[in-house]
C-alpha positions as CSV (number, residue, x, y, z in Angstrom):
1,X,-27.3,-50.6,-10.2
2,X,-24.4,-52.2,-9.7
3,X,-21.6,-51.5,-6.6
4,X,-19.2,-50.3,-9.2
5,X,-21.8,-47.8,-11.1
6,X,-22.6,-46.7,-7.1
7,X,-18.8,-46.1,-6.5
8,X,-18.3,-44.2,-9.3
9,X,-21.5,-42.4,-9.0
10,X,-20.4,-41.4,-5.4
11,X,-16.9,-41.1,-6.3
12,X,-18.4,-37.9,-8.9
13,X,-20.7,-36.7,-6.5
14,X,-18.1,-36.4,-4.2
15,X,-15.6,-34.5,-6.3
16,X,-18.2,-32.4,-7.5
17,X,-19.1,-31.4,-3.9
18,X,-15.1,-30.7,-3.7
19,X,-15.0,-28.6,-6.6
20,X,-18.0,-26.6,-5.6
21,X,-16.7,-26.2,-2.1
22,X,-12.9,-24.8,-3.5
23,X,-14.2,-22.5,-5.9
24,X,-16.3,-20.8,-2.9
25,X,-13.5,-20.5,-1.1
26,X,-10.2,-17.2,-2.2
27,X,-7.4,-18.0,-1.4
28,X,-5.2,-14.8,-2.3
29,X,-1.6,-14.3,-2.4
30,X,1.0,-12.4,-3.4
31,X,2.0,-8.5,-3.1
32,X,1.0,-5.7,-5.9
33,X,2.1,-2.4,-6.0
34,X,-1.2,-0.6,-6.8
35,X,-1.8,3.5,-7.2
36,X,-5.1,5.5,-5.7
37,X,-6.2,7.8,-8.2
38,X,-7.5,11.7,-7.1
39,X,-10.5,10.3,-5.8
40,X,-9.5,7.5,-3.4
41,X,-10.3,5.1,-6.0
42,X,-8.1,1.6,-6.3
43,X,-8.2,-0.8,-9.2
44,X,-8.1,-4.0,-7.8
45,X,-5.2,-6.5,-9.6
46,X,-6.5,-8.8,-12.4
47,X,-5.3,-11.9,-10.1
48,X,-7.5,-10.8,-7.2
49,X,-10.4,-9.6,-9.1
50,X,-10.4,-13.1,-11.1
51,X,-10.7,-15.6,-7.3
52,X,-13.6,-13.1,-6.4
53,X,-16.1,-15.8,-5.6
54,X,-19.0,-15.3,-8.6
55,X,-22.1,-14.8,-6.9
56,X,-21.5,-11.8,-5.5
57,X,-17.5,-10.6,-6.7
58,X,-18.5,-7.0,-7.0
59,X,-20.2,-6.7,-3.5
60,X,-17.4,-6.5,-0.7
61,X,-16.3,-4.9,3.1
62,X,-13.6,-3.1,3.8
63,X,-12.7,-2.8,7.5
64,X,-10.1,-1.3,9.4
65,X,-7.3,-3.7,9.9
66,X,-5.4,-3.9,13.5
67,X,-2.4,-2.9,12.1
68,X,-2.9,0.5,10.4
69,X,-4.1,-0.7,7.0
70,X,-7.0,-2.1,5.3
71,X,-8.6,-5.3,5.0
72,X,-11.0,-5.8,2.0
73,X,-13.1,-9.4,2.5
74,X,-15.1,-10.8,-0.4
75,X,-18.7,-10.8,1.2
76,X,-19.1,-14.8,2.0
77,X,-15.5,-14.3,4.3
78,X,-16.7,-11.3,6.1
79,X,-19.7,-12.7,6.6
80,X,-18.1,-16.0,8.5
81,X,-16.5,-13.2,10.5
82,X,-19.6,-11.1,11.4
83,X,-21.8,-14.6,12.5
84,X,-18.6,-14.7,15.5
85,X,-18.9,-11.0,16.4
86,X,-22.3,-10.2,15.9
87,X,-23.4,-13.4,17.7
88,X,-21.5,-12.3,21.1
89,X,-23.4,-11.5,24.3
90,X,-24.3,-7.9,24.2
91,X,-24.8,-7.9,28.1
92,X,-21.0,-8.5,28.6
93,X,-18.9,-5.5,28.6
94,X,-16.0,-6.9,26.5
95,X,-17.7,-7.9,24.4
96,X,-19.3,-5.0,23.6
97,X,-16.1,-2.9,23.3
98,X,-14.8,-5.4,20.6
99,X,-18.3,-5.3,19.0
100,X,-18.2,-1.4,18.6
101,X,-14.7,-1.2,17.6
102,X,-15.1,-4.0,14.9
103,X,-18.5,-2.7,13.5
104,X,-17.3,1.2,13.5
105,X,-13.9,0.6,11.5
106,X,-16.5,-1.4,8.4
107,X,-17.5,-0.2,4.9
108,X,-19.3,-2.0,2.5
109,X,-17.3,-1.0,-0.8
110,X,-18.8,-2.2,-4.3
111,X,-15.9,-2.5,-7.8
112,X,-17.1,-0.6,-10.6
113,X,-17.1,-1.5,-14.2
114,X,-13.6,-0.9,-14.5
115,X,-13.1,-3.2,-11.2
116,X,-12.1,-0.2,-9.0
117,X,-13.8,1.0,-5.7
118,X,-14.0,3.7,-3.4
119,X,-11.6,3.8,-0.4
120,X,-13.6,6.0,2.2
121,X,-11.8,9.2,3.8
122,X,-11.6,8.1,7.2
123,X,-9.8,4.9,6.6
124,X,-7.4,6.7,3.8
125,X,-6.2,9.0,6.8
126,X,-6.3,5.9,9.5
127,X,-4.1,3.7,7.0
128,X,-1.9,6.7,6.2
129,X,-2.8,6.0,2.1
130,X,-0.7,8.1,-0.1
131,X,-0.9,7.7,-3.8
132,X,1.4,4.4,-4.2
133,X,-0.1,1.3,-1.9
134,X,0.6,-2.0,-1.4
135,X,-1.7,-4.8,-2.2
136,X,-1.4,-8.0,0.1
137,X,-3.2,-11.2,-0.9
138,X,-3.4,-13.2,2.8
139,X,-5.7,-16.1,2.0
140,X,-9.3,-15.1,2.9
141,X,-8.6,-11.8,2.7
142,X,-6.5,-8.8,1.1
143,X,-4.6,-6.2,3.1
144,X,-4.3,-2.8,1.5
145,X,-0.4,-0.7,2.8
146,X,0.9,2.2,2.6
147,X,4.4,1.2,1.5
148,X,6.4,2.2,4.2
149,X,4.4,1.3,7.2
150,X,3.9,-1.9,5.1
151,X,7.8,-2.6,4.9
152,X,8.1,-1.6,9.0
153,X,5.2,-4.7,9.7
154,X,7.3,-7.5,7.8
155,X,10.2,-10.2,9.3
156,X,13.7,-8.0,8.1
157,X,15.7,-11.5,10.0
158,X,14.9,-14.7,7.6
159,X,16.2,-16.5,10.7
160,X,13.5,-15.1,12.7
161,X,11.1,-16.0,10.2
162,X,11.8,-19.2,10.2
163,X,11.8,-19.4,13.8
164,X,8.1,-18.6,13.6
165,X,7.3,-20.9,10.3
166,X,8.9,-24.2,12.9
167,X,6.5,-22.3,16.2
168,X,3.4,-22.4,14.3
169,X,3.7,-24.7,11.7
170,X,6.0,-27.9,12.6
171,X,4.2,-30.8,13.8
């Protein structure tokens, strides 16, 4: 074969890797206003249902978020997540504490035909969930809000924003 035919050989084998590797990967964004029905049943938006990765886009965790709302991983993020926890020493105290309060505040939630899924009682009452919520896409992951605690965790000074933006992202 010649070098060109190996070039472009490798040149396809690497964007197929690419490909392969970015549609593996969510990346969600944006903010939906969403409604819980009687049962503590969301519908999921189109546009985050539709970046669920394939294999498994029904199957995914909800947890308890440090702020007081939910955050729902698609299975192959949470599971990056659970490797860092689950692999810390269990004979250090800390790390016990963080283990038990991240593995207590988890449910494994699954979408239904109609691409909605059960919200557990416990974590309605821990995020405050009313009827109207807010939907957050925040890469990896997806943030579920009850509106006003929602609108009491963002930047209100655009100034201040952008003081963080230049902190954390300037080079």
């Amino acid at each position: 074969m010649s070098i060109r035919g190996r070039k472009c050989r490798l040149f396809f084998y690497i964007c197929f890797e690419l490909r392969i590797v970015w549609i593996s990967m969510a990346f969600f964004s944006s903010e939906y206003e969403c409604k819980l029905d009687a049962k503590g049943r969301l519908v999921l938006p189109a546009k985050i249902k539709v970046l669920l990765p394939e294999s498994n886009s029904k199957e995914l965790m909800l947890r308890r978020g440090f702020e007081p709302c939910l955050v729902l991983y698609p299975m192959l993020e949470y599971k990056k997540i659970y490797n860092k926890i689950a692999g810390l020493n269990e004979f250090n105290e800390e790390f016990r504490m963080l283990q038990r309060n991240f593995f207590r505040g988890n449910a494994p939630v699954e979408l239904d035909s109609m691409g909605r899924f059960l919200i557990p009682k416990p974590m309605i009452r821990y995020s405050q969930l009313e009827k109207e919520v807010i939907v957050v896409g925040m890469g990896n992951r997806v943030e579920i809000w009850n509106p006003l605690l929602y609108e009491e965790h963002l930047i209100k000074d655009q100034s201040e924003f952008s003081r963080l933006a230049q902190k954390y992202l300037d080079e």
